[in-house]
N, CA, C and O atoms as CSV, one atom per row, in Angstrom:
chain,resi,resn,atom,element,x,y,z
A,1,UNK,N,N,0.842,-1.185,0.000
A,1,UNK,CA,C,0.000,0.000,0.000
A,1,UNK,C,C,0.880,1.238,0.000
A,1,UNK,O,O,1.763,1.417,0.838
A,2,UNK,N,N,0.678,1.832,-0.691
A,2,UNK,CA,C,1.153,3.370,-0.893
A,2,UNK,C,C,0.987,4.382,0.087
A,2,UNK,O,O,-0.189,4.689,0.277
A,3,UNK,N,N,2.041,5.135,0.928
A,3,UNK,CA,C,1.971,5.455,1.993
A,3,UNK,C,C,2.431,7.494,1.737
A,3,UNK,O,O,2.190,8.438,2.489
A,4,UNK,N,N,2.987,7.467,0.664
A,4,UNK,CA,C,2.916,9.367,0.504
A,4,UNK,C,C,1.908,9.672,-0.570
A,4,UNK,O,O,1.368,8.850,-1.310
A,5,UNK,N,N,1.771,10.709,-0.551
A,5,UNK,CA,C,1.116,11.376,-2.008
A,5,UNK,C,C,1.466,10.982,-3.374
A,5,UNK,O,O,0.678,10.643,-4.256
A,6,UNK,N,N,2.618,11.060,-3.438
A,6,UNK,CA,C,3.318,11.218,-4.393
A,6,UNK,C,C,3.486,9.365,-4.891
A,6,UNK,O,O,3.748,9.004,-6.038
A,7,UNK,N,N,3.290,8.557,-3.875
A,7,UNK,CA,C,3.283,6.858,-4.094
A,7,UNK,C,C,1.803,6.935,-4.847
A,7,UNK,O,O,1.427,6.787,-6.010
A,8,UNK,N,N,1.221,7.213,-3.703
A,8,UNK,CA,C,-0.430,7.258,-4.386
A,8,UNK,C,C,-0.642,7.793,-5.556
A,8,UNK,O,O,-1.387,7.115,-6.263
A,9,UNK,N,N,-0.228,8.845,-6.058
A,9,UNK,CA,C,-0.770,8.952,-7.450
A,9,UNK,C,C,0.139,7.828,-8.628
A,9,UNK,O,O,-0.338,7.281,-9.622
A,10,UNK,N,N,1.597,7.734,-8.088
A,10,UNK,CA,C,2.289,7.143,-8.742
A,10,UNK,C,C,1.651,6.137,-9.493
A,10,UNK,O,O,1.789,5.895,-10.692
A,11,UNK,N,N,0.337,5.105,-7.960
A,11,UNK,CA,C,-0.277,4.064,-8.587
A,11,UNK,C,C,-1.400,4.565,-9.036
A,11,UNK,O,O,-1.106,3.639,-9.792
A,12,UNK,N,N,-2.002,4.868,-9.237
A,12,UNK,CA,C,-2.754,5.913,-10.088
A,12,UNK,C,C,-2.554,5.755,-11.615
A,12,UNK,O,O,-3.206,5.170,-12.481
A,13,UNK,N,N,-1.645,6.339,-11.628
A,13,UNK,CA,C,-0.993,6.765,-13.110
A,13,UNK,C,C,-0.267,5.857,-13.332
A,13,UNK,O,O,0.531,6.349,-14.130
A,14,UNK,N,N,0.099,4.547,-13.129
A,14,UNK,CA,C,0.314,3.221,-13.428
A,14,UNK,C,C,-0.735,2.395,-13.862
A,14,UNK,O,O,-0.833,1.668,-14.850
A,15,UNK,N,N,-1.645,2.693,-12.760
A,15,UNK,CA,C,-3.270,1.721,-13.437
A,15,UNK,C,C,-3.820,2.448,-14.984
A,15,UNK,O,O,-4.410,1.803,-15.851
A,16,UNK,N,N,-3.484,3.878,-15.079
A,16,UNK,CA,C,-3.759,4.172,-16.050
A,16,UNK,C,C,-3.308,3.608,-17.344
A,16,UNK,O,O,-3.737,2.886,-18.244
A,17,UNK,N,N,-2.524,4.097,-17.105
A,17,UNK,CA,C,-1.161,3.380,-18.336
A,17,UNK,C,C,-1.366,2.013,-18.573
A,17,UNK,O,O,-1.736,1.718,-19.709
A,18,UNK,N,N,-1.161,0.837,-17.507
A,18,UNK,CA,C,-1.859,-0.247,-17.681
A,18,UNK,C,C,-2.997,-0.682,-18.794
A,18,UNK,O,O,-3.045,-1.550,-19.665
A,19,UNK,N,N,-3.454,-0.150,-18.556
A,19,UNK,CA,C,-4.824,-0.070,-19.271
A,19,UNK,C,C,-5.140,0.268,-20.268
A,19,UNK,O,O,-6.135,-0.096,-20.894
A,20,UNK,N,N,-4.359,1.002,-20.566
A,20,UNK,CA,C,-3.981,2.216,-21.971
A,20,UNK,C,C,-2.736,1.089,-22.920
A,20,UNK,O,O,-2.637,1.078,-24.147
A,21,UNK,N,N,-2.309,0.647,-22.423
A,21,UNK,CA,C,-1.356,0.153,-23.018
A,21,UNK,C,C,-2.037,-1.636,-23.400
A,21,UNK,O,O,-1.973,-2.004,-24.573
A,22,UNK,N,N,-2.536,-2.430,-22.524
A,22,UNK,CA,C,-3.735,-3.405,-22.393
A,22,UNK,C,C,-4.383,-2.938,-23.958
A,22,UNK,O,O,-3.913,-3.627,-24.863
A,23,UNK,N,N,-5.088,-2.191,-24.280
A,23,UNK,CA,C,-5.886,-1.658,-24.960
A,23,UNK,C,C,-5.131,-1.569,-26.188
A,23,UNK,O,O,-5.248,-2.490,-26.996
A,24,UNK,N,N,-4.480,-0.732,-26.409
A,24,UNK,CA,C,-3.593,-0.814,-27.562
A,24,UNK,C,C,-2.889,-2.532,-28.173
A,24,UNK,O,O,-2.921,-3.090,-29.270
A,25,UNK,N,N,-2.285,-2.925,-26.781
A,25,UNK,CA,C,-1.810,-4.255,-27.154
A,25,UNK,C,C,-2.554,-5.190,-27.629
A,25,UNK,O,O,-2.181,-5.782,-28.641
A,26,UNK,N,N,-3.708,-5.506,-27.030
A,26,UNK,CA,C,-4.846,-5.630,-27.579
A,26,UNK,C,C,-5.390,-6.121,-28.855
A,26,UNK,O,O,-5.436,-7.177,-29.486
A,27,UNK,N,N,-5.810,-4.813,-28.972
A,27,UNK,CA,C,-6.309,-4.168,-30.498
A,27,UNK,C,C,-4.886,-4.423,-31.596
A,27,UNK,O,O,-4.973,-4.341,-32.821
A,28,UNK,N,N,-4.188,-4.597,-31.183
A,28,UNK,CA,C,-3.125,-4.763,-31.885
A,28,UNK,C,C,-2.813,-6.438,-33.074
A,28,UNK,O,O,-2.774,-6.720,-34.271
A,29,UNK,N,N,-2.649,-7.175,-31.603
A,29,UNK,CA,C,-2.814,-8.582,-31.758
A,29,UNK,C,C,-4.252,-9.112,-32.546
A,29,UNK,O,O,-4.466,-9.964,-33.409
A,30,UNK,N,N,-4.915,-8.377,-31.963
A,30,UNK,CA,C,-6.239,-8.806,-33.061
A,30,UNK,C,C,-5.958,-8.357,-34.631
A,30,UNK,O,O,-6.085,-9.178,-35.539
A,31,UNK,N,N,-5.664,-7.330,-34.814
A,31,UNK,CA,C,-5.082,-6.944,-36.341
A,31,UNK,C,C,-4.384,-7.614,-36.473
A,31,UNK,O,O,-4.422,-7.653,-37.703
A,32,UNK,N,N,-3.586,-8.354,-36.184
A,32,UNK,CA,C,-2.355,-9.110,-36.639
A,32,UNK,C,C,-2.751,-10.378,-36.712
A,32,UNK,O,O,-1.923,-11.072,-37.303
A,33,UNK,N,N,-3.955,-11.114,-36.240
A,33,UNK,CA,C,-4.265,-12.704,-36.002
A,33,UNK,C,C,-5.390,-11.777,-37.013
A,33,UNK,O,O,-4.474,-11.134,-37.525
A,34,UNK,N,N,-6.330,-11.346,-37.529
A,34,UNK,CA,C,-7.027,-10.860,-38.589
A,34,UNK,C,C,-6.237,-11.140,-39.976
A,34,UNK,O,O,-6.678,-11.849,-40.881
A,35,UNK,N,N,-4.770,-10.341,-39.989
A,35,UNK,CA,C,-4.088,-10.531,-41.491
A,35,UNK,C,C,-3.595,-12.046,-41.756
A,35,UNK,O,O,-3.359,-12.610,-42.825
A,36,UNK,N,N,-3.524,-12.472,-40.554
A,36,UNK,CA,C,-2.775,-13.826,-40.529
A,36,UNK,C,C,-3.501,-15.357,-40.766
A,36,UNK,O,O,-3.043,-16.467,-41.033
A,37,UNK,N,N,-5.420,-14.617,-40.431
A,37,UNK,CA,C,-6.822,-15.574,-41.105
A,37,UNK,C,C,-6.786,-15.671,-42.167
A,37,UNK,O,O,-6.967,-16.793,-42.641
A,38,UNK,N,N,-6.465,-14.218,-43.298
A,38,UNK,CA,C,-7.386,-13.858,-44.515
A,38,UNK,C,C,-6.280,-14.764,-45.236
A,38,UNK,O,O,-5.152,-15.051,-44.834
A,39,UNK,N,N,-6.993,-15.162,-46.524
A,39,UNK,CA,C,-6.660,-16.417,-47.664
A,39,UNK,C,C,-6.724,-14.953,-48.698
A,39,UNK,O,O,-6.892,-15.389,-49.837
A,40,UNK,N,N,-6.678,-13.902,-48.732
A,40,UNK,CA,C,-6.923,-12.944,-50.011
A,40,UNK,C,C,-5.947,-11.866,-49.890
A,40,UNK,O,O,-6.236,-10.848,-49.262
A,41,UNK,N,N,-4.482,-12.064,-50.608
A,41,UNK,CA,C,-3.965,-11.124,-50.861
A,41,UNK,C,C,-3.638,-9.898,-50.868
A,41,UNK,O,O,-2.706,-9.277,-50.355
A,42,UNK,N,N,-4.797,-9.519,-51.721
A,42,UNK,CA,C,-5.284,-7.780,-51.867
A,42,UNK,C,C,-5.757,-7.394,-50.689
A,42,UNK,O,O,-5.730,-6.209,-50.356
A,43,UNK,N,N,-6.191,-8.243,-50.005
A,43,UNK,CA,C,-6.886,-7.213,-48.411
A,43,UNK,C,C,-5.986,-7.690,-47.982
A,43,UNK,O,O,-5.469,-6.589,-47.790
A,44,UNK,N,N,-5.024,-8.571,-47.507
A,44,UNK,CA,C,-3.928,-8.207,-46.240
A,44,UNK,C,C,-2.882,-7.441,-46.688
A,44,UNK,O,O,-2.174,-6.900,-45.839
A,45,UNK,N,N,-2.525,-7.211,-48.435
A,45,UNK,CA,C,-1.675,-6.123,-48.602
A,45,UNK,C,C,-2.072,-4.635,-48.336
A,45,UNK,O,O,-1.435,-3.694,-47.862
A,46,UNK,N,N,-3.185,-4.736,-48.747
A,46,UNK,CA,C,-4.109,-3.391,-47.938
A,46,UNK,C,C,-4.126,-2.814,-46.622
A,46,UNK,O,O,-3.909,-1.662,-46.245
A,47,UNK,N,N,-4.485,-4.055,-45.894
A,47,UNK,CA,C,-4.325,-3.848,-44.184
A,47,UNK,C,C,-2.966,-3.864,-43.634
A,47,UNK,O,O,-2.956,-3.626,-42.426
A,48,UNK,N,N,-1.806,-4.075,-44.164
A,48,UNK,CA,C,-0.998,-4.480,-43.659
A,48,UNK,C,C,-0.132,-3.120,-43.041
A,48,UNK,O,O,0.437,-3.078,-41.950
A,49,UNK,N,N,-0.218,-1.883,-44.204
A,49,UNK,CA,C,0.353,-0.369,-43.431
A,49,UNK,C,C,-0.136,-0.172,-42.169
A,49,UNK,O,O,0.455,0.101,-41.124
A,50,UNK,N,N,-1.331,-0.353,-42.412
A,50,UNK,CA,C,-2.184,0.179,-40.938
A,50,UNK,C,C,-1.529,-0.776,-39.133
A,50,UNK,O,O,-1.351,-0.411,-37.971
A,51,UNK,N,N,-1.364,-2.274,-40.034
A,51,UNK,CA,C,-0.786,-2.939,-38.820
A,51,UNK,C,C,0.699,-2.635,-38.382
A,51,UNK,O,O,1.164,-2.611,-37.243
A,52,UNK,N,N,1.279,-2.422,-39.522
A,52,UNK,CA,C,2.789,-1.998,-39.301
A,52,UNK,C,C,3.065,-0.878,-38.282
A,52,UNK,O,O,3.724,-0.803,-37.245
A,53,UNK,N,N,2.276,-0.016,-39.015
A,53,UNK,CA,C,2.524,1.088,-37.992
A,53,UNK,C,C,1.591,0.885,-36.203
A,53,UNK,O,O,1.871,1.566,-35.217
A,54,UNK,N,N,1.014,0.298,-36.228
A,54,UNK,CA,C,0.423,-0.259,-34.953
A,54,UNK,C,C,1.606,-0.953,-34.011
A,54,UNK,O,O,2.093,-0.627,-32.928
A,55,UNK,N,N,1.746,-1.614,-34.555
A,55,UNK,CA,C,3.104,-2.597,-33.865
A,55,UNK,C,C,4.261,-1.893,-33.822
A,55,UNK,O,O,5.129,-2.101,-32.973
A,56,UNK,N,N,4.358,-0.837,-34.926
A,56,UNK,CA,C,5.755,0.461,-34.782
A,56,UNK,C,C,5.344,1.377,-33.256
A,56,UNK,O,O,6.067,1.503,-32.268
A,57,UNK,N,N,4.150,1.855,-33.438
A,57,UNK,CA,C,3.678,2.678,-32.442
A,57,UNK,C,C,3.931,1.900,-30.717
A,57,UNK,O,O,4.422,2.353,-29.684
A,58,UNK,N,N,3.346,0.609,-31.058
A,58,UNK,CA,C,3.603,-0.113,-30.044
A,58,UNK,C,C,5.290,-0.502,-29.473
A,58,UNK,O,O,5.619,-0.973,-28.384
A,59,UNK,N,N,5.645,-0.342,-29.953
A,59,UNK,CA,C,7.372,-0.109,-30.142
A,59,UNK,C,C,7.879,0.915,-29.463
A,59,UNK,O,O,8.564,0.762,-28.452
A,60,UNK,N,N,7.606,1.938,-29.922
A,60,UNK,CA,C,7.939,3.318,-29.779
A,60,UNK,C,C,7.633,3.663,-28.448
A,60,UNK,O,O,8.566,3.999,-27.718
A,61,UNK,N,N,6.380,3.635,-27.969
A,61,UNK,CA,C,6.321,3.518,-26.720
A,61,UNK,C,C,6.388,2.785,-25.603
A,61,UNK,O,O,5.878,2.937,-24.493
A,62,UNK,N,N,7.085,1.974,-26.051
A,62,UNK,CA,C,7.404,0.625,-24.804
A,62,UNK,C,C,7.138,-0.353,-24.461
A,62,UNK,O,O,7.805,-1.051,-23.697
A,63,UNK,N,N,5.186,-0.848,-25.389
A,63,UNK,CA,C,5.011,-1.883,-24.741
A,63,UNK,C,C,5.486,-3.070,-24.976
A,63,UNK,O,O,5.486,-3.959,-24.124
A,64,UNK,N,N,6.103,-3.255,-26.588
A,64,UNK,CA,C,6.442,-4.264,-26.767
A,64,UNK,C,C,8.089,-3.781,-27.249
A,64,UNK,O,O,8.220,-2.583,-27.501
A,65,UNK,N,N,9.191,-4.577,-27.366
A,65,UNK,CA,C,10.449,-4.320,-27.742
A,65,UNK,C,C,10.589,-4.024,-28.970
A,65,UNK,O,O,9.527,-4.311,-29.522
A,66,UNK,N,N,11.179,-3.685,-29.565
A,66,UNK,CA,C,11.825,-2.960,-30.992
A,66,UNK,C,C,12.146,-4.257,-31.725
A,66,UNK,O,O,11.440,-4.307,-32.732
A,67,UNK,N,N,12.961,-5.362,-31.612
A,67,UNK,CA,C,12.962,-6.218,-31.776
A,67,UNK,C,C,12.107,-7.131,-31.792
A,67,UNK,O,O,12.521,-7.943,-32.621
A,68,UNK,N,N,11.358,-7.410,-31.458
A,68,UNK,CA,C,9.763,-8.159,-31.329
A,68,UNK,C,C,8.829,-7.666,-32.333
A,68,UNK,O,O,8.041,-8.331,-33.007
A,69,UNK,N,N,9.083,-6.047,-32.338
A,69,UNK,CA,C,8.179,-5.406,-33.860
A,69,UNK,C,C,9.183,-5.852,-34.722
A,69,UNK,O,O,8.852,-6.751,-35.494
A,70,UNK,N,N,9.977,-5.567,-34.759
A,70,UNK,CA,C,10.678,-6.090,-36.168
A,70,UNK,C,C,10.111,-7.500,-36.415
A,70,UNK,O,O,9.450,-7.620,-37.447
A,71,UNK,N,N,10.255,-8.524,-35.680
A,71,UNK,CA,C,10.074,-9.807,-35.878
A,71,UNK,C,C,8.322,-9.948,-36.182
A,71,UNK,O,O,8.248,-11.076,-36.669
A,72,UNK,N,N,7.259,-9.524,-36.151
A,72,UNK,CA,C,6.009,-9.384,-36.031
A,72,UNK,C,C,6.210,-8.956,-37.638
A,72,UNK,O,O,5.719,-9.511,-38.622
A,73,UNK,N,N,6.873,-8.078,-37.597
A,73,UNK,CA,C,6.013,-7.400,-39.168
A,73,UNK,C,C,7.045,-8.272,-40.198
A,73,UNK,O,O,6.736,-8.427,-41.379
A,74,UNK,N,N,7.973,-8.682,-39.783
A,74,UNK,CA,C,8.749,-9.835,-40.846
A,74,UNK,C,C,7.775,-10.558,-40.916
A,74,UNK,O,O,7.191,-10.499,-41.998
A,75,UNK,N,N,7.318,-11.298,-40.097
A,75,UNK,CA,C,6.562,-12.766,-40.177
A,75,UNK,C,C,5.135,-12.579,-40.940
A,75,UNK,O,O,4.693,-13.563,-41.533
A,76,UNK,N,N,4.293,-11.196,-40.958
A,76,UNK,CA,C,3.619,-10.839,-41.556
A,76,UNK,C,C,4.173,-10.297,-42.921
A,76,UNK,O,O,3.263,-10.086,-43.722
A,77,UNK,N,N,4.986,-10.116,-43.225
A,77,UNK,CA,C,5.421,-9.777,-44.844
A,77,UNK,C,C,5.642,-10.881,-45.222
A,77,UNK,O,O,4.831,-11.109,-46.119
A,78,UNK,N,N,6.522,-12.050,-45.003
A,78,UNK,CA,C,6.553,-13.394,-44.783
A,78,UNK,C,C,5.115,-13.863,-45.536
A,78,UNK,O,O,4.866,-13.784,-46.739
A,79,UNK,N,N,4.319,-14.333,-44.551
A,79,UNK,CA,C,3.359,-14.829,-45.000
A,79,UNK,C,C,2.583,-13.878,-46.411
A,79,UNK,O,O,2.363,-14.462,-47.472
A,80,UNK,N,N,2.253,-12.468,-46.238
A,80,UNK,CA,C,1.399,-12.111,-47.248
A,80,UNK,C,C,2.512,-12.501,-48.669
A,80,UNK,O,O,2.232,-12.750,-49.841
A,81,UNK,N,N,3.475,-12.443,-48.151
A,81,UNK,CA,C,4.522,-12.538,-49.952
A,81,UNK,C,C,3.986,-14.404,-50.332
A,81,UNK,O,O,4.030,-14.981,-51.419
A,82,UNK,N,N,3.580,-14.865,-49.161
A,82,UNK,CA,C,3.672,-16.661,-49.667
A,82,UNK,C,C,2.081,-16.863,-50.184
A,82,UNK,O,O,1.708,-17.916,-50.702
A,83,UNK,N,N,1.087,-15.562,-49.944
A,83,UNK,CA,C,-0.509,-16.121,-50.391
A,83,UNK,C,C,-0.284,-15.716,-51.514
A,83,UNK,O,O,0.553,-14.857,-51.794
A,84,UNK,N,N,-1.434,-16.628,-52.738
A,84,UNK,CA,C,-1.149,-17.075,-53.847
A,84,UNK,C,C,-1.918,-15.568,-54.407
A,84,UNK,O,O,-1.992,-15.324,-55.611
């Protein structure tokens, strides 16, 4: 339990973030298990900017490693280059 002011909001503004970041991560992984269903080309080459930069964004701010996006959007270029 948080015993100054300054602890207390600390957790505060941790649960926030939590949550905020939950949310994004999220929404994220679902776009990415979405491009990784579709059997049609033209729509996951379509969708695929929008996920890139999702997983970049997600990067950028911390939740997931820089390295881990790299490896995410390989494995998704990967696959859309192998549908027929």
């Amino acid at each position: 339990m948080a015993n100054t002011s300054s602890a207390k909001k600390a957790d505060r503004q941790n649960e926030r973030h939590r949550l905020h970041n939950r949310y994004y991560a999220k929404t994220t992984r679902n776009a990415i298990r979405d491009i990784r269903n579709t059997t049609d080309k033209a729509q996951a080459e379509e969708n695929a900017p929008k996920v890139f930069a999702m997983i970049d964004k997600l990067a950028k701010i911390g939740v997931i490693h820089k390295n881990k996006a790299a490896n995410l959007k390989s494995g998704i270029a990967v696959y859309i280059n192998k549908l027929a």
